[in-house]
N, C-alpha and C positions, 0 to 999 in steps of 0.2 A: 504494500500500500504506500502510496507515494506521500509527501508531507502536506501536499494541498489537494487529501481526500475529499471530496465531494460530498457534503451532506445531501438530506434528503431535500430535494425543489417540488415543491406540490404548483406552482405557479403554473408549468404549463397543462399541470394535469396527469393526472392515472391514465394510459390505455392499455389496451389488451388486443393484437392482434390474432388472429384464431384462422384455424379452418373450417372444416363442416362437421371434424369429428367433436366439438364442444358442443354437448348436450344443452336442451333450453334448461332442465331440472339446473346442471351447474352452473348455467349463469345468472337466475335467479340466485339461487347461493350465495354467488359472489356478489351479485348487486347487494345485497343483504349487509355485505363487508364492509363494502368501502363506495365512495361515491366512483366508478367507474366505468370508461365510455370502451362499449365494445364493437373494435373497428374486423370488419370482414379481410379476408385476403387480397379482393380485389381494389379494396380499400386504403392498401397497406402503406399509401402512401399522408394522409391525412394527418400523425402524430406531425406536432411541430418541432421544431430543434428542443432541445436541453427534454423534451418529456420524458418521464418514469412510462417505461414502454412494460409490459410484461408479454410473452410470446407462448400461446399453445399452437406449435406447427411443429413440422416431423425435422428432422435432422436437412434434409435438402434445402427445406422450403428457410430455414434456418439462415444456413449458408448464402443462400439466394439474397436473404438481407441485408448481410453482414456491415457488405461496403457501406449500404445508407445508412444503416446504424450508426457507422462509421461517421458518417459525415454530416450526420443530422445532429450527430455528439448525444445519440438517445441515453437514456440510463436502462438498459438493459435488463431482465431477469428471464429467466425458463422458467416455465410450470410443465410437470411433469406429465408427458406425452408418450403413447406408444408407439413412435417410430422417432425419438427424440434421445437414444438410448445415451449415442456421443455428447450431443451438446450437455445433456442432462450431466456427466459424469465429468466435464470439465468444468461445470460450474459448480459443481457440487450439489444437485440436486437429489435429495430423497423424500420420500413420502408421498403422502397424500395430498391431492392438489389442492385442498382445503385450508393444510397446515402449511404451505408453501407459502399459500399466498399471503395468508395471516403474518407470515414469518417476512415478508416483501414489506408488506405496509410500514415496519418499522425499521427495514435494512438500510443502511446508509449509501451513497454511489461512491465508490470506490474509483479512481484511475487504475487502472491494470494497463498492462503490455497488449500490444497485437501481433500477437505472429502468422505471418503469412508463408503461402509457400506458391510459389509462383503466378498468386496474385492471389492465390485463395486465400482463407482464413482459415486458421489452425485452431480446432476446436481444442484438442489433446497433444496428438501428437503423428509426428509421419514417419512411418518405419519404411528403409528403405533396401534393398536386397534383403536376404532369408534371414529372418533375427525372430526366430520359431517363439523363444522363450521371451519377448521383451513386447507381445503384445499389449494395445491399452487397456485399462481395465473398463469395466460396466460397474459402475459403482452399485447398480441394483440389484448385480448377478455376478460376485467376485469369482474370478478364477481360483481353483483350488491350487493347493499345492504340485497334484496328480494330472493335472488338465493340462498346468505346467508342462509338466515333464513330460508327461507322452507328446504331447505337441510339439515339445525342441528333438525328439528323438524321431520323427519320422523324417523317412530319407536320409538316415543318417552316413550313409553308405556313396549317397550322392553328395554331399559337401562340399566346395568349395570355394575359395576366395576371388573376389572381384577388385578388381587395380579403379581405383575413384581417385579425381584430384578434388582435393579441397582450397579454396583461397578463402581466406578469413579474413574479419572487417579492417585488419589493420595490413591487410594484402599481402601476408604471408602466405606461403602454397607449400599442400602437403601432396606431395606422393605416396598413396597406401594401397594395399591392398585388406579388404576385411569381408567379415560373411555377409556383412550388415551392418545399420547405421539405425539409431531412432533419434531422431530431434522432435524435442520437448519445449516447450513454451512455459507455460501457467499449470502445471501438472496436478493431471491423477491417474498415475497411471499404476501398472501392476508393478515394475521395473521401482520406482524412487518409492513408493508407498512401503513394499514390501520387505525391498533388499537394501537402499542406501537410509545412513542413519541423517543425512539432510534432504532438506527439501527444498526445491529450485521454484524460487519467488515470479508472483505473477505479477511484481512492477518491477524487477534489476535489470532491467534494457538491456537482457541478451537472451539467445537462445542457448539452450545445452544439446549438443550432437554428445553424445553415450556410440562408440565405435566397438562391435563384436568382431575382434581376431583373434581368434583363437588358433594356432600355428601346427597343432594336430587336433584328433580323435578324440581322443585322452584329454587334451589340455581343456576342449571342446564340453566333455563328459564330466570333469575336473570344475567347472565354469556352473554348469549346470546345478552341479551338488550347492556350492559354495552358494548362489540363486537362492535356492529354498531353504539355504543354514538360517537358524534362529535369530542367529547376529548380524548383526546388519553390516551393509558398507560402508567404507568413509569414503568421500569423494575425493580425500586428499591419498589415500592408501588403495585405489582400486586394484583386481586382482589380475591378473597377467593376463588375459585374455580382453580386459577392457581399456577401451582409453575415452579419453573426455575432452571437447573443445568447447570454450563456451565465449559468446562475443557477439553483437548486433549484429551481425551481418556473417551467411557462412553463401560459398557457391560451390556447387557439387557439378562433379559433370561426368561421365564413363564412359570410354572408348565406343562401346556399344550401346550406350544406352541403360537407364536404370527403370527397373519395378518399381513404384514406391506406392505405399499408401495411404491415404492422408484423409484420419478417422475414420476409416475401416473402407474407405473407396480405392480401387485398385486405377492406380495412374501409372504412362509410363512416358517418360522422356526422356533426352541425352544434358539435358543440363538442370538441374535444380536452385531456385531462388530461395534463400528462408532469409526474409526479414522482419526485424524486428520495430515497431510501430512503436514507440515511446508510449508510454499513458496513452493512448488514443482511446481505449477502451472503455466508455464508462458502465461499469458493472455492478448491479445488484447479485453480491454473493449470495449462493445457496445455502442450504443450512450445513450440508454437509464439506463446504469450501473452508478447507485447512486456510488460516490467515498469520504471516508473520509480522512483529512488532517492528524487525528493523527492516520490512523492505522498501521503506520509507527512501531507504540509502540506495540509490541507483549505482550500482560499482563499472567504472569505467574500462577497470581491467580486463586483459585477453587473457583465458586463460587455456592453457595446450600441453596436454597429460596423453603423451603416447605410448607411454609404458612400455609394453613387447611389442605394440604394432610393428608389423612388417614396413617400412620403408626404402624408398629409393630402391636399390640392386635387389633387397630381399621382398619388398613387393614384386619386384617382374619374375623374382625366382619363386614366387608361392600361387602367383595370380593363374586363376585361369585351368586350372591342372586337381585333381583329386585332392582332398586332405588328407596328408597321411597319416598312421596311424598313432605316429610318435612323432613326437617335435624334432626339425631337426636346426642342429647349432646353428649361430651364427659363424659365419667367415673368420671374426676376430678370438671368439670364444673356440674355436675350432683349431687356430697359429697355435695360444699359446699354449694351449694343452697339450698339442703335438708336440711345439719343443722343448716342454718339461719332460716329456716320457720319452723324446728319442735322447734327451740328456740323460735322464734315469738308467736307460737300457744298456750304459758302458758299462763297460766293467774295469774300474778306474781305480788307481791305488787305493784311493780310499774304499772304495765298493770291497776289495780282497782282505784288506784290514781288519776291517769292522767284521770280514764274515768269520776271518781266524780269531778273533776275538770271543764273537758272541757263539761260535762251536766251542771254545776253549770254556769258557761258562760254562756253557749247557753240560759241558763231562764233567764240569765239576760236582755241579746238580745232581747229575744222574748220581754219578759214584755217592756222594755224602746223602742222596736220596733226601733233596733238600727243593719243594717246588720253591720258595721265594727266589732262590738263585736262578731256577729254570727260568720262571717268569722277567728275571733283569736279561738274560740271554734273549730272549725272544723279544721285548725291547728294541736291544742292541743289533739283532740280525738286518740286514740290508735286504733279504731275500723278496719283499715284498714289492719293491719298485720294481723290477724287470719283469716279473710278472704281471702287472697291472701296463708295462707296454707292451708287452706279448698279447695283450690281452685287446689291447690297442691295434697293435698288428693284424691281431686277427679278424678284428670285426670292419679293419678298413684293405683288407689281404695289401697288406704293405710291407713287402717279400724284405724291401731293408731293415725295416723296424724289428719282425719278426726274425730276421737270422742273428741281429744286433743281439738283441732280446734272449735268444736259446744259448750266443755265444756267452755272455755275461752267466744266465743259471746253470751251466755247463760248471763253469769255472769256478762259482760258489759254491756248488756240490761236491765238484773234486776234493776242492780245499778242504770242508767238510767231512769228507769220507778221508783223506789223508790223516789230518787231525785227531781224526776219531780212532782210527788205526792204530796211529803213533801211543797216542796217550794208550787202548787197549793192551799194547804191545810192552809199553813200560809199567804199566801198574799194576801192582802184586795183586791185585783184586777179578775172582774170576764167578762172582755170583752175582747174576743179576738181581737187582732192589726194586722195589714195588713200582719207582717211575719210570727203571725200563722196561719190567713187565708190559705197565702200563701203553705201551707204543708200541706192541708186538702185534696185537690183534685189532685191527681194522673194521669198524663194520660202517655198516650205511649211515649213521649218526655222523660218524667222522665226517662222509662226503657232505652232509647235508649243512655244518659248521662250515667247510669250505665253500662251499655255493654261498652262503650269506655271508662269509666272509669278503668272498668277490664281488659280491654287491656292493659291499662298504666299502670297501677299498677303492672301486671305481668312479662310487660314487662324490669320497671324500676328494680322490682328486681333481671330479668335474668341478666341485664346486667348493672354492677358493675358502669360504665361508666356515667351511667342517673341516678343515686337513689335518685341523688336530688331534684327528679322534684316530689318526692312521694307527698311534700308538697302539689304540685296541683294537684294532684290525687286528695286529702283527700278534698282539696275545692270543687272540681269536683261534685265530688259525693254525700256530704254532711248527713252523718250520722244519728249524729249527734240531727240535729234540729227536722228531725221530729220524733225522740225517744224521745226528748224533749216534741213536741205536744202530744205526746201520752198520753205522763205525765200527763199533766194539764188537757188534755180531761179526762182520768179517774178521778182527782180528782177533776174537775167540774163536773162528772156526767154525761159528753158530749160523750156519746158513738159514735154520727157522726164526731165529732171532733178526737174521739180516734181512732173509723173505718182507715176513709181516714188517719191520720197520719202513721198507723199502716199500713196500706195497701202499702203507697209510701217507709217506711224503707223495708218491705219486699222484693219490687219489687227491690231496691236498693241493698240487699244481695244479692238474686238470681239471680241479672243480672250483678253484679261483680264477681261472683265465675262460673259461667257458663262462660263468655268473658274470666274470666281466666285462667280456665280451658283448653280452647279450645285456649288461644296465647302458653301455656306451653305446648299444644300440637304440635304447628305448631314450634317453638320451640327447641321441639326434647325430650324435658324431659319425655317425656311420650308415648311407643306406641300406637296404634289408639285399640289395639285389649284391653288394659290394662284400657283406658279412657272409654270405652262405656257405662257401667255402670252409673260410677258416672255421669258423663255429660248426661248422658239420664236421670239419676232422677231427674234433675237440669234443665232440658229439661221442663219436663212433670211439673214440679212446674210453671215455666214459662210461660207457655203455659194457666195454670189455671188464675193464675194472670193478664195475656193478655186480659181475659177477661173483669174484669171493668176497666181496662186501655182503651181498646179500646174504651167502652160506655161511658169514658169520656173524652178523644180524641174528637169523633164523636162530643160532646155536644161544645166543644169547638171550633170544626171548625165551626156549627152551630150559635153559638152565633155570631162569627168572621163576619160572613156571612154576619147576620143582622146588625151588628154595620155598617158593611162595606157602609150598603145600606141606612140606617139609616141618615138624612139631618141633618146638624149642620149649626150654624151661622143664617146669618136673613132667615128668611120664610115669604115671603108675601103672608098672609090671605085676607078675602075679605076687610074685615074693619080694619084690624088690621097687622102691622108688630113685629113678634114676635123675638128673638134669643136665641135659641138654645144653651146652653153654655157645659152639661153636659150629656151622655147616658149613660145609663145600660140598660142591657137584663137580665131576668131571664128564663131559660126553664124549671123548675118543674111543668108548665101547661100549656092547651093548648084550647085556642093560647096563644101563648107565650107574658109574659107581659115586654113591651117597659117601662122603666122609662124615665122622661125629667125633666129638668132642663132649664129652659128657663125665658126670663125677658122680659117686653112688657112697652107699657106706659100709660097702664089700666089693672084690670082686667078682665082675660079670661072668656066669656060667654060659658055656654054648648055649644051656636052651634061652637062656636071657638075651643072648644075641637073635637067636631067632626069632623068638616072642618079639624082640623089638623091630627086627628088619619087616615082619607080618604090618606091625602095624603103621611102618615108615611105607608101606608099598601099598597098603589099604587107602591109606592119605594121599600119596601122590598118583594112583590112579594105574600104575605100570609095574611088572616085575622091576630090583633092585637090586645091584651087588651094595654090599655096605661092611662099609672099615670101619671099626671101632677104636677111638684111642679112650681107654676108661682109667681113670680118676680114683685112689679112694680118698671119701671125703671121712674125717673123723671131727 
């Protein structure tokens, strides 16, 4: 509301322009209300300047008057009509036309904004290419949440961007490409009611163009959710896929021509007008017409929030062409991350350093059977970076990067297995401790730590924001330790020792550099057609590997099974109560052999061992071989 609002003028009088759908019943009614002259359509020219006009006609017949309205300076109101749905909802009309008008008599005239779009009058708002989700609202018949969303999801397979130039009132020109556009005036719409936490004033002498580019599928789908979230938008924090121009004056134009629809009428032309009409407007607010205290204050400023929009070089690269399914980089975001990771992928004195270091740790670890040490090795390990641009390589088959990449983890491993050797080979110590157990047997859990480990990893490096967190990547996933094991199994001669170690480090490569592959895919770094390759050799290694992961997976839920069913604590035998203090299972034969640990206060007779294997084998469902170590408790 501007600062030289318009009170109410009775001077040139009350009218009411109408069609034929005003009942005689209601206009008695009204005559009953107020002293008022009711002028016919064909009539519609008889109100004098400055008059309090009130209007029962449909939405066209509306528009049809706009301009005289305009220029006869009427004070304007709607009364609620059934083919008046637009007008009604940008004036904020609800109710009964009874309570409307009672609500008229004492409303003041307002200056508001006029926005026009190419000469018309903007009742709400004009959305322009496919912007599925940002229809206007019908204030009598709100869109749901659901009406929402199916309606931005159809076609979604058809999507995409159109290249629009914009020049703004201060004759700035944008190059973009987007799905769609809604410019807003005096709003009520489903888009600022629902999702932004401000509301764009119907006197600040601009219009708001709200820009849908969303740069994939996802981001698209991503957009959508964020839409119907509870919390609203700031117009100063919009979310990647939106951007905002707001300013008297915008010009649209599109190579080919644009859809646009302007209060739910479908128009199409190759250049678009929206301007903005100062105060021109004199308006009797509806009851339902949102009103702010400061929009008293016309703000001069241009304001231009293009966020992620695609511009210049990456609009001609998006425009025109399917949406794909994942976002892909920008040009500049795409340089420097490439020559972070092809600098990563050497293998550089300091890379060979830091790897005899943090193996020299990790044996220390193992041997003193001390994780806090293991955990400062895996830290310290470098093994992480070459991986994550193998990983790089793969998903953009960049045969340099990737031979870079193998050369450098070639040469960390050796070191590794050298180290691990050496030290096996001088230390008087030849029994494995529970952390190298621990790295011997491999199952599908491991790969599944490494796929999300290679998620994080890739993802920390795409973005500059997280790279801190590589630290717990590197603990994550663990190296490291069982390159370590590998070690000491060859230089004990322990090839099952060396197997399973070597077997969980592999599974650990392969399932870091395939996760990462496929996050720097979704990503954007990488086309789908460019990645196939390498992520399918990476695939199919994977796949091999799956194999005794799974068979000892299976062996472990197995064991689980039985421990599960397996009795601990006292057991009362016939003559004897026995307790149960410790179990193992072993499955390399079959039936599978039960260990106990148990304390009594005798020793156990054969038939006591039997009595108790009966009932260890009744419990877990299966014949039992079972070793007893017994205890006497006094």
């Amino acid at each position: 509301m501007k600062d030289d609002t318009l009170r109410n003028t009775t001077a040139a009088g009350l009218y009411l322009i109408h069609d034929a759908g005003l009942e005689p019943e209601t206009i008695e009614e009204l005559s009953e209300l107020a002293d008022i002259i009711f002028v016919p359509w064909a009539e519609r020219d008889n109100p004098p300047p400055l008059a309090r006009v009130l209007l029962y006609l449909g939405d066209e017949a509306i528009r049809d008057l706009a301009l005289q309205a305009l220029e006869q300076q009427w004070g304007v109101g709607i009364l609620p009509h059934p083919e008046a749905s637009r007008a009604m909802a940008a004036m904020g009309v609800k109710g009964e036309i009874l309570a409307v008008f009672d609500h008229y008599l004492n409303a003041p005239v307002i200056g508001a904004d006029a926005l026009t779009c190419n000469g018309e009058l903007v009742f709400s708002s004009v959305v322009i290419g496919r912007v599925l989700a940002l229809r206007p609202r019908d204030i009598n018949r709100p869109q749901t949440p659901w009406s929402t969303l199916t309606g931005a999801l159809k076609g979604l397979s058809k999507l995409r961007l159109s290249p629009y130039k914009i020049t703004t009132g201060k004759d700035r020109v944008i190059q973009l490409a987007a799905l769609g556009m809604v410019a807003l005036g005096q709003t009520q719409s489903a888009l600022v009611e629902r999702a932004f936490s401000e509301q764009l004033g119907i006197a600040d002498g601009r219009v708001a163009l709200v820009v849908l580019a969303p740069r994939s599928i996802l981001s698209y789908l991503w957009f959508l959710l964020r839409l119907l979230w509870p919390q609203k938008i700031s117009l100063t924090q919009l979310p990647a896929s939106l951007s905002l121009v707001r300013t008297d004056r915008l010009h649209i134009s599109a190579p080919e021509g644009a859809e646009y629809i302007i209060d739910g009428k479908p128009v199409h032309a190759a250049e678009i007008e929206l301007q903005v009409q100062e105060g021109r407007l004199r308006l009797l607010p509806g009851p339902a017409l949102l009103l702010q205290h400061e929009e008293h204050q016309v703000v001069d400023k241009e304001t231009v929030r293009l966020n992620h929009t695609p511009v210049e070089e990456g609009a001609r690269a998006l425009a025109d062409v399917p949406l794909p399914l994942f976002s892909h980089a920008t040009e500049e975001e795409y340089r420097e991350l490439f020559v972070s990771l092809r600098d990563n992928a050497k293998a550089t004195h300091s890379f060979q350093v830091l790897m005899i270091l943090s193996v020299l740790l990790a044996l220390a670890g193992m041997y003193a059977n001390s994780a806090p040490v293991i955990i400062g090795a895996m830290i310290l390990a470098p093994l992480m970076l070459p991986i994550v641009s193998l990983a790089m390589g793969l998903a953009r088959t960049e045969s340099n990067l990737i031979r870079t990449s193998m050369h450098t983890l070639s040469v960390g491993v050796l070191w590794g297995l050298a180290c691990a050797v050496f030290v096996a080979w001088a230390m008087p110590l030849d029994v494995p401790t529970a952390e190298m157990t621990a790295r011997m047997s491999p199952t599908l859990m491991d790969l599944f730590v490494a796929v999300i480990s290679g998620v994080a990893g890739a993802y920390a490096y795409a973005k500059e924001e997280v790279a801190k967190s590589l630290a717990g990547v590197a603990i994550a996933v663990a190296l490291v330790p069982p390159l370590s094991v590998a070690g000491i199994g060859l230089g004990w001669g322990d090839w099952s020792m060396a197997g399973g170690a070597m077997l969980l480090l592999i599974t650990n490569l392969v399932g870091i550099a395939l996760a990462a592959s496929a996050t720097f895919l979704v990503l954007g770094f990488a086309p789908f057609r460019r990645a196939r390759a390498g992520i399918g050799v990476s695939l199919l290694i994977m796949l091999v590997i799956s194999a005794p992961l799974t068979l000892s997976f299976y062996s472990l839920v197995q064991k689980d099974r039985i421990l599960e069913h397996v009795p601990t604590g006292k057991i009362k035998l016939s003559d004897v109560t026995v307790n149960i203090s410790r179990v193992d299972v072993a499955l390399n034969q079959q039936p599978h052999l039960v260990r106990l640990v148990l304390s009594a206060n005798r020793m156990l007779r054969t038939s006591d061992v039997e009595e108790l294997k009966a009932v260890v084998s009744d419990r877990v469902g299966e014949p039992i071989l079972l070793e007893v170590q017994s205890n006497i408790r006094r």
